[in-house]
Structures are given as C-alpha cells and as structure tokens.
C-alpha positions in Angstrom: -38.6 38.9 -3.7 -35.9 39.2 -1.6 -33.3 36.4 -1.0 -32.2 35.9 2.4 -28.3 34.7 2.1 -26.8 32.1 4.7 -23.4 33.2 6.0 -21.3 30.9 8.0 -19.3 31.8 10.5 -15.3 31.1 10.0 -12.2 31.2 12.4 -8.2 31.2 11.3 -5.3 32.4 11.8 -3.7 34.9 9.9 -0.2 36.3 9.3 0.4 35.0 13.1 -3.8 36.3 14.6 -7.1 34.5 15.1 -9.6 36.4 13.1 -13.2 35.4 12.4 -16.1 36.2 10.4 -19.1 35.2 8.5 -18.8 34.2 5.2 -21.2 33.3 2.2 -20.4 29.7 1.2 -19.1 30.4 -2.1 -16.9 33.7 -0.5 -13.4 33.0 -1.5 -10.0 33.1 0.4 -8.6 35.6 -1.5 -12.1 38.1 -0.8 -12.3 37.2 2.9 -8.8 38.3 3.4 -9.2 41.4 0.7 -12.7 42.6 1.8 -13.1 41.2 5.3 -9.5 41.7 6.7 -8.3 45.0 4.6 -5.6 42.5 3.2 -5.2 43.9 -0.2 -1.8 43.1 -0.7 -3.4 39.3 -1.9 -3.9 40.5 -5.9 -6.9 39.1 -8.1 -6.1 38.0 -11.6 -7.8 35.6 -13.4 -10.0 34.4 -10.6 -9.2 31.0 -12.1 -6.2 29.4 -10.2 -4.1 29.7 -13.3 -2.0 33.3 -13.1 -0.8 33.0 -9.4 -1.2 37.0 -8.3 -3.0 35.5 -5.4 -1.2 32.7 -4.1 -0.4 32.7 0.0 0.5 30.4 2.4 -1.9 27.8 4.0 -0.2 25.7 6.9 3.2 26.5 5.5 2.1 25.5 1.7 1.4 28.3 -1.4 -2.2 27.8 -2.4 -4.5 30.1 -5.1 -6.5 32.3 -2.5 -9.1 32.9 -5.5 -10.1 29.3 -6.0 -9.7 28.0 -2.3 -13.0 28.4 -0.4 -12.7 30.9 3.0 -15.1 28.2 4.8 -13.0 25.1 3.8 -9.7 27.4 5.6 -11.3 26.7 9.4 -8.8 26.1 12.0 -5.9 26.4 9.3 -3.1 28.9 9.4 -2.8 31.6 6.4 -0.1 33.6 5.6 -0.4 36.9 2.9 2.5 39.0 2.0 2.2 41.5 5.0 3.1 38.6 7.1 6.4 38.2 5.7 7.8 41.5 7.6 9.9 39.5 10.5 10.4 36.7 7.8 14.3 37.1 6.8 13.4 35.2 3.7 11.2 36.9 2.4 13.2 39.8 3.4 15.6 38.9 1.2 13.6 38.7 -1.7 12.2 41.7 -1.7 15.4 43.5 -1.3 16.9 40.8 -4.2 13.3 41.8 -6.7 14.6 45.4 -6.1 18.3 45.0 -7.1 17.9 42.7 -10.1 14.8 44.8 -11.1 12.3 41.8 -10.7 9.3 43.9 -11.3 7.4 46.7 -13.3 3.8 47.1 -12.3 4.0 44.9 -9.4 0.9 43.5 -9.8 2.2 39.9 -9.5 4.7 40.6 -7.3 2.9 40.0 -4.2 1.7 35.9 -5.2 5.1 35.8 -7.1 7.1 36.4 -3.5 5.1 33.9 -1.8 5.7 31.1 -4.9 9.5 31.8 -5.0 10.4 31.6 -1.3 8.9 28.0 -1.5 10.8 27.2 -4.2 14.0 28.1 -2.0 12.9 26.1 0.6 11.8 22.9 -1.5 14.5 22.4 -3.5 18.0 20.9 -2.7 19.8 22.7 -5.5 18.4 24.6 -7.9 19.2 25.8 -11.4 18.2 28.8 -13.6 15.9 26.3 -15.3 14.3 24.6 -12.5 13.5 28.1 -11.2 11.5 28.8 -14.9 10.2 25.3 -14.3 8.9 26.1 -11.2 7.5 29.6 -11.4 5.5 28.0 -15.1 2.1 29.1 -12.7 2.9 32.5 -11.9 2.6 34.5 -14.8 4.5 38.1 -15.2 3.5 40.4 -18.0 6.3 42.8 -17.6 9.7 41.7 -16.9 10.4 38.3 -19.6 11.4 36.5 -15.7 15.1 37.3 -16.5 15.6 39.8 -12.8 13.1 37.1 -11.5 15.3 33.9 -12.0 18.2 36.4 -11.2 16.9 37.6 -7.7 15.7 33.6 -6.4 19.3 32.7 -7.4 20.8 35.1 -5.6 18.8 34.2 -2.7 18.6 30.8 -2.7 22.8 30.8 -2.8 22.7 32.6 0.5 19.6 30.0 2.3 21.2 28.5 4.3 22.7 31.6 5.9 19.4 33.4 6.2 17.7 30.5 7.6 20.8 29.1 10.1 18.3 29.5 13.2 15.4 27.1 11.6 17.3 23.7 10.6 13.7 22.1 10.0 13.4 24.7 7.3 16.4 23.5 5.6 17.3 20.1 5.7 15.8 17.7 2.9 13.3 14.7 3.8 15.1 11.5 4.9 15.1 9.5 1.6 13.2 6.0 2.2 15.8 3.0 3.4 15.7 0.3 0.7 18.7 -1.6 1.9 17.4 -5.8 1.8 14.3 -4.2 -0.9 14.4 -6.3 -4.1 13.8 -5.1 -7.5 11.2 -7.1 -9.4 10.9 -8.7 -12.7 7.7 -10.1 -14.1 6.9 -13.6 -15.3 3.9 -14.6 -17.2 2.5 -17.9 -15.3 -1.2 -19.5 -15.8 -2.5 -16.4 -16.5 -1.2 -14.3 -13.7 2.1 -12.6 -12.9 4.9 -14.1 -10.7 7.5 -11.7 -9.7 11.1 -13.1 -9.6 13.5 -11.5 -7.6 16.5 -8.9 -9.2 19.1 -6.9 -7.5 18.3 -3.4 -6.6 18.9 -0.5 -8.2 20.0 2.7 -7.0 16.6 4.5 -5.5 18.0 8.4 -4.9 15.7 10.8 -5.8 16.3 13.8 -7.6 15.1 17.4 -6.6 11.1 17.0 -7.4 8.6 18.5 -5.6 7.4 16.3 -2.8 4.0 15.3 -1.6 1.9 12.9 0.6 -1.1 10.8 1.1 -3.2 8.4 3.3 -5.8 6.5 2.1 -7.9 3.7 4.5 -9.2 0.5 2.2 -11.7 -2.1 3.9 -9.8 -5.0 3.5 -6.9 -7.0 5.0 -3.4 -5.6 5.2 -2.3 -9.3 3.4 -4.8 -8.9 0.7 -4.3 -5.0 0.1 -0.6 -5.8 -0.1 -0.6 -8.8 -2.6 -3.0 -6.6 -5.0 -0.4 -3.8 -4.7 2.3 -6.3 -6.0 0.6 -7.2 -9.0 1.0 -4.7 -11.7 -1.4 -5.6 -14.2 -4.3 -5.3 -11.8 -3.2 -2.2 -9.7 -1.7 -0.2 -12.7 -5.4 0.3 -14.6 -7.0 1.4 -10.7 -4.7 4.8 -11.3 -7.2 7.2 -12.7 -6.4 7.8 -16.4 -3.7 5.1 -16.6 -3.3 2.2 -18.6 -0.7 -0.4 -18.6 0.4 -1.2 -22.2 2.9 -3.9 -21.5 5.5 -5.6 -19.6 9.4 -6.2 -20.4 11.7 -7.6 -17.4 10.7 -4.7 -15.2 10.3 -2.0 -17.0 6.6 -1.4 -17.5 5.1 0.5 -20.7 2.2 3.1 -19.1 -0.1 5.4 -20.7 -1.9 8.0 -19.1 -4.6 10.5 -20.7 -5.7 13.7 -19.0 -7.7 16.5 -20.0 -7.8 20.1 -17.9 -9.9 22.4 -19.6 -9.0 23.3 -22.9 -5.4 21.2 -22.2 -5.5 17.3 -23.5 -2.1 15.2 -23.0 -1.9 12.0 -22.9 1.6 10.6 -21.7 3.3 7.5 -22.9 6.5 6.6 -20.9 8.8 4.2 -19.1 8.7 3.3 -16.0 10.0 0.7 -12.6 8.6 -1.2 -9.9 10.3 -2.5 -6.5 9.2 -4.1 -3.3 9.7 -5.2 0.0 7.6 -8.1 1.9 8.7 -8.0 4.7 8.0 -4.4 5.6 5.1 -4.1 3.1 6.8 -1.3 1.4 7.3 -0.4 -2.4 8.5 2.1 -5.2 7.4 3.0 -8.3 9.2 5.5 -10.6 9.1 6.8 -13.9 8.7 9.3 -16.8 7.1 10.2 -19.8 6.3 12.7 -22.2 2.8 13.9 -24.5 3.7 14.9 -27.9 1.2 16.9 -28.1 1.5 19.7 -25.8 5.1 19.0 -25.7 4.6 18.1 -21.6 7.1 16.2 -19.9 6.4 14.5 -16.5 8.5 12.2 -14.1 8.1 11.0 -10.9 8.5 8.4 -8.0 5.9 7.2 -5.6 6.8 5.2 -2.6 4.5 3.6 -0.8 3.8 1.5 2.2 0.6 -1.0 3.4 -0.1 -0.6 7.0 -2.8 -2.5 9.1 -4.8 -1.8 12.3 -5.5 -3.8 15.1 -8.8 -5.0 13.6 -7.4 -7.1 10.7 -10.5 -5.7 9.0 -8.3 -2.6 7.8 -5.6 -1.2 6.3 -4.1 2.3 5.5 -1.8 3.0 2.3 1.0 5.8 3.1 2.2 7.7 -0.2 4.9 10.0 -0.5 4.7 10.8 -4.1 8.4 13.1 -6.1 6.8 15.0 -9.1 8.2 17.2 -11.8 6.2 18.9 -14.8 7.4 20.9 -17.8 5.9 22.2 -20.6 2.2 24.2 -20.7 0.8 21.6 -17.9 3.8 23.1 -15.0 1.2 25.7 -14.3 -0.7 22.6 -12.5 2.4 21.6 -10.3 1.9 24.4 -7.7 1.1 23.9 -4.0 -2.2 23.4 -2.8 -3.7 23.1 -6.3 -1.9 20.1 -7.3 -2.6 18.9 -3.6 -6.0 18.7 -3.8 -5.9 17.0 -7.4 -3.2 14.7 -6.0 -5.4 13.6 -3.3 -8.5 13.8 -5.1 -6.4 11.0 -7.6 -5.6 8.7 -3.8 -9.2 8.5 -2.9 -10.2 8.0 -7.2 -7.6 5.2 -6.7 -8.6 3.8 -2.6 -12.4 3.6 -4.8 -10.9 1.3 -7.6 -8.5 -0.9 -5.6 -11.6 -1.3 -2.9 -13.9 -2.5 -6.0 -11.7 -4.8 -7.5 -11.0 -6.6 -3.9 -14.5 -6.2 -3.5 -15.0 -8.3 -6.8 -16.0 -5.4 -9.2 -14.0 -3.9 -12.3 -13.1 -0.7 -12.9 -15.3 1.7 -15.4 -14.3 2.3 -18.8 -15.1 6.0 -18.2 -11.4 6.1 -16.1 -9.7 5.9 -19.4 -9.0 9.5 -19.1 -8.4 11.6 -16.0 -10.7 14.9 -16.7 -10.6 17.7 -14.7 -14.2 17.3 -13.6 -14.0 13.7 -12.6 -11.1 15.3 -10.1 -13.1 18.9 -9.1 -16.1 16.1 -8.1 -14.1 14.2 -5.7 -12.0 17.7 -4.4 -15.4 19.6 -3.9 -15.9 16.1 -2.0 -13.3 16.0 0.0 -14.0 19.8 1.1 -17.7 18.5 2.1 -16.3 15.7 3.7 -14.2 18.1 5.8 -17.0 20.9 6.7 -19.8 18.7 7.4 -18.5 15.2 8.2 -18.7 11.8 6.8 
C-alpha cells in the first residue's frame, strides 16, 4: 500500500528573495533550505537544537534550522551564511576566524558565524567570558574556542566602525523610566499582603540578553493589575516557581526545571517594584542550582494595559536573561524564544484561572520540557491554522 504524502505549499524570503515550495509538514528549515534551495552552507549536527551547526537568521534573530519547522517560517525572512556576502559584519568575521585561526574542519563554522555576529550586536560591552558564556550552544570539536573568543573580540572592538551607516543596529534599548516608581515592602495583614511604600533603588540593567512578550487575559485592567501586585498569588502562576518566603522586599523563590536528561532546580534572591499610576512593574533577581552548577539572573519589566472594552487587558514583558553553566546552551535565539513565550501563555493560563476562581495544578511544580514543547507546538498550530 502506498501512502499518499500531503505537502504544503510555503513562501519566504531568503538571503534577500521570495522563494516557495511544497513541503511535507514535518520537513524542516534546515532541509528546505539544504535540499530545496541548494543552501548547503546551513550544516546538520545533532538534528536536536543542541550543537548549533545550523543556526541562521529568522527576522533578524539566530534560530536552530533543524528543529524549527519550514511550514511554521511563512511570510518570515531567513537568512543562511551565503547571505552575509554584502554584510560588512559578517565580513569581518570571516576575515577575523581566518587570522586568529578560528577553525579546523569548519564544520561549525557556518552556524558558529551566524551566533557570534549576534552576540556583537546584543551586547553593550562584552568580555572574553561573556563571549564563552554566550557561544555555551554552539559546540566546536576542534579549536578549545581560544581563536574563537579571539576573532569576536577583535571584531566586536571595531563595531561600531563597521556598522556607522546602521545606528538602529547599534544603539542599546532605551532602559524603562522609573523616576516617581516606588519600591515595595510587604506587610502581613488579615491574611493578605499590604505593600508599604520604600524608596527606589537603582533599576540599570546589566548586559543580558533581551526579550519580549504579549499576553491578552479576559479580565479587567484594575483587577489584572491588583493580582500582579500581590506576590504570593502571582509568584506560584510562573510555571515551575514557587515562592518560599517573604523578608522586607526581598522575596525567597524556587524554581525546578527539567530539559531532557538536565534537572536544576534554582533557589535564589530576588526584588519587586511598582508603579500605580502607570500600571507598570519590575521584578529582578538571581539564583543558582547546585546541582548542575547553573547560574541564572534576570529582570522582567512589565506593564498592564487595557482596551477600550474594559472586558480586557494585555500584559507587555520585556524580560533581561543570563545563563551559565550546562543549561547556557538553552539561552540561544529563537529556541529560548519559543520556550520563553511558551512560559507567557503557561502563565496568561494560570493568572486567568485564579481570577477566574480556580487554583493552579500541583503538576506546575516543575517546568518540564514537554509541558513547554506542548504549548510551543501550540503556539505553531495556533499560527498555521488559526485560533
């Protein structure tokens, strides 16, 4: 018996050109541009997400070409190592790998190019050990990363230079304004918690990767906003979180994760501010698992937006992140992305049950990699075939 496969047909740009073609559902980026498009400079490692030989650009953002679905890429903008050629940049790189002899084999070289020059253009300054922080999911088997960290240096010291005719390619985000925010410390009252207002600290952030977020919730601006000020209920509606206690306003969080064979679970620190007025807030913090000897730290601002309805509200996130330690091979591009926005609408779920009257499950206790593929593989559904 023979079984008739359904193809789909897909359109993008890449390196700069609309291309189409018809796809099986489960035909990957990194085959569609390989066996479809002749673009063989994309390499296939471990077909897994985890080595970074294929990563490219997607809308200006490195992604894993071998785990990101061609069909889910419709209407988006791609961009493999042969479309760096006018790309002075990338330019620069090359001719940088060459003189500090930043390959052997070359077989990473390709998805290694594509990671670095992001990490030039993310970060505000940049260290040797940022730059090994950074690159912790692209794996070379040849060179120990010493002509590596070497060439992005060398680079990344001449940016600015290289990239004079694209301002928007070099000037940081606008950090948010907390002039007239107030820093809060928790009181236990009745059985609830009162905030009492503190002066506010410094809020400057450091040089963490950045990204953002928009989630809708079916309730009232007013009513999201209060939950979002009380810690103890809006702390245990992060997946995998768990607020241990409460000191003045530092909070004690916990947070267990499990990806694949990988099991942290992170104990830390961290602060909480807000604003009434303009129904914005902060939260910051770090922490570190013992186990895998992972380190994590981060900020999340935040802000509570309604629409003309009253019925409504949106949530805004713009979320810093850093990871060290075996779990920085998670913290690339549009891997972490999707995870991070998998985690919004796991979270938009939770805060609309509880306002709804429910509880949250036990089962978020820990945030496993499947309960975040589910809602990623829905979001991707979402996206191809509508609500």
């Amino acid at each position: 018996m023979t079984t008739k496969v359904s193809l789909s047909e897909v359109t993008m740009k890449v390196n700069g050109e609309a291309v189409s073609g018809h796809v099986e559902a489960r035909t990957s980026l990194a085959d569609f541009l390989r066996d479809d498009l002749d673009l063989t400079g994309t390499h296939l490692g471990c077909e897994h997400g985890v080595c970074g030989a294929c990563t490219v650009e997607m809308d200006g953002q490195p992604v894993r070409a071998c785990i990101t679905l061609a069909k889910a890429c419709e209407g988006r903008s791609v961009r493999t190592i042969e479309g760096g050629d006018d790309d002075p940049l990338m330019g620069a790189l090359q001719d940088a790998f060459m003189e500090f002899h930043g390959l052997q084999c070359g077989f990473c070289t390709p998805g290694m190019l594509v990671a670095c020059r992001d990490i030039i253009l993310r970060h505000r300054t940049l260290t040797d050990e940022q730059i090994r922080i950074a690159l912790g999911g692209n794996i070379c088997r040849c060179t120990g990363y010493v002509g590596i960290v070497n060439a992005v240096r060398s680079v990344f010291e001449r940016r600015d230079q290289l990239l004079a005719g694209d301002q928007a390619l070099v000037t940081p985000p606008a950090q948010p304004d907390w002039s007239g925010a107030r820093l809060v410390t928790f009181k236990r009252t009745a059985g609830h918690m009162e905030a009492v207002e503190a002066a506010p600290s410094d809020g400057a952030g450091g040089d963490d990767q950045t990204l953002r977020e928009t989630i809708t919730v079916e309730k009232p601006v007013d009513e999201v906003w209060a939950f979002l000020s009380d810690v103890e209920r809006v702390v245990p509606c992060v997946p995998g979180a768990r607020l241990l206690s409460v000191n003045g306003n530092e909070l004690e969080v916990e947070m267990e994760i499990s990806l694949g064979a990988i099991r942290a679970r992170f104990r830390g620190t961290g602060r909480y501010r807000f604003d009434d007025e303009s129904r914005k807030g902060r939260m910051e913090g770090e922490g570190r698992d013992a186990r895998s000897g992972s380190s994590a730290a981060g900020g999340l601002d935040f802000a509570v937006i309604g629409d003309e309805s009253g019925k409504r509200c949106r949530i805004e996130f713009v979320a810093s992140y850093s990871v060290t330690g075996p779990l920085s091979q998670f913290s690339r591009g549009g891997l972490v992305k999707s995870f991070v926005g998998a985690m919004a609408r796991m979270f938009a779920d939770n805060v609309q049950r509880v306002l709804s009257g429910g509880q949250v499950s036990d089962k978020g206790s820990r945030l496993s990699v499947v309960q975040l593929t589910l809602n990623v593989v829905k979001s991707w559904f979402r996206a191809l075939f509508g609500k």
